[in-house]
C-alpha positions in Angstrom: -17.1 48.0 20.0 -15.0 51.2 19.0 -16.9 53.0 21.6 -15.5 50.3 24.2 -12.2 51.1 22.8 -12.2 54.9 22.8 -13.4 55.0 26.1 -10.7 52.9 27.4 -8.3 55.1 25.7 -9.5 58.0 27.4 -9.4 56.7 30.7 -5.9 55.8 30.0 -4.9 59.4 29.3 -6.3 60.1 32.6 -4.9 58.0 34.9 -3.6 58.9 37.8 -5.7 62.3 38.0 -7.8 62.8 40.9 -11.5 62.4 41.9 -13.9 61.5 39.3 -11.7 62.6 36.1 -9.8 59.4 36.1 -12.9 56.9 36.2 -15.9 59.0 34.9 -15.7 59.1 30.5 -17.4 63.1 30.8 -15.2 64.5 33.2 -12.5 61.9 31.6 -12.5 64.0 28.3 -12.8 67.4 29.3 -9.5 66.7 31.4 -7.8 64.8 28.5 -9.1 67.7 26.3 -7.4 70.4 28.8 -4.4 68.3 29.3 -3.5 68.1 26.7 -4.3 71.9 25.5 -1.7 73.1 28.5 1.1 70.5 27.3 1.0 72.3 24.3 1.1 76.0 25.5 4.0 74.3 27.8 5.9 73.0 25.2 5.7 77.1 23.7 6.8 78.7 27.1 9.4 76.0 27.7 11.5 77.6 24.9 11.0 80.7 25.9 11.7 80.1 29.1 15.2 78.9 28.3 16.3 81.3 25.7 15.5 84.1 28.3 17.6 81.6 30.7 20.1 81.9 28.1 20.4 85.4 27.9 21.2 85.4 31.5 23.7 83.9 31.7 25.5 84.9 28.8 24.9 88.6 30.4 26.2 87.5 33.6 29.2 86.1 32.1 29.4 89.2 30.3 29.6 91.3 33.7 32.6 89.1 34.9 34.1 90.1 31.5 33.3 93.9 32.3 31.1 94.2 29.0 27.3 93.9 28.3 25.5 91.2 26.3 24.6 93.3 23.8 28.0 94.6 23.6 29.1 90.9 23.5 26.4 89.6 20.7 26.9 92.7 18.4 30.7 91.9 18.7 30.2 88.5 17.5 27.7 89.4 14.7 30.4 92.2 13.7 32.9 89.1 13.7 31.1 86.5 11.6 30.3 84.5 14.6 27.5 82.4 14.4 27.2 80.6 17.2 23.9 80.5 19.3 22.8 81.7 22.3 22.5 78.0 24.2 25.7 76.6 22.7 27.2 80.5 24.3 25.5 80.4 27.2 26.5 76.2 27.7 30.5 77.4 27.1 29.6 80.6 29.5 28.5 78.0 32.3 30.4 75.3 32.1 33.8 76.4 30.1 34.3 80.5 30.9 37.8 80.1 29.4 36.8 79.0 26.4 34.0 81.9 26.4 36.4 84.7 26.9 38.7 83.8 24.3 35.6 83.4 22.0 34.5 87.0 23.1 38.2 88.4 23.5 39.2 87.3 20.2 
């Protein structure tokens, strides 16, 4: 009965897929298998994604200040700083006079 069981569990990862993968148990697996393989690899470039997304707009932020982000991080290192690029690039966003007076200072 554990075949029954694994089966069903397969076709449940599959649901809603299209043509035979959702209803026949070997092309069932090797689109669980691959599904699951690129929500891993996502989960990796989501991350990366967003810290590049980050550095954006820290740098734009940056060019309305008339400096560079590197200028900008280095300064903040130099300072004792440590806040992160998404918590900077967050206050850069949504609160740019609370950003310049972090940079500024």
């Amino acid at each position: 009965m554990h075949h029954i069981k694994r089966r069903k569990n397969i076709l449940a990862r599959t649901k809603g897929m299209r043509w035979g993968r959702k209803s026949k148990i070997t092309l069932a697996k090797t689109a669980s298998a691959k599904a699951g393989v690129n929500a891993y690899v996502s989960r990796k470039l989501k991350k990366r994604v967003n810290r590049g997304l980050q550095q954006v707009r820290i740098g734009a932020a940056a060019k309305t200040l008339g400096t560079s982000y590197s200028r900008i991080m280095g300064g903040l290192k130099k300072r004792g700083i440590s806040l992160d690029r998404k918590v900077l690039s967050q206050l850069a966003a949504r609160h740019p006079a609370v950003f310049q007076k972090i940079v500024t200072a």
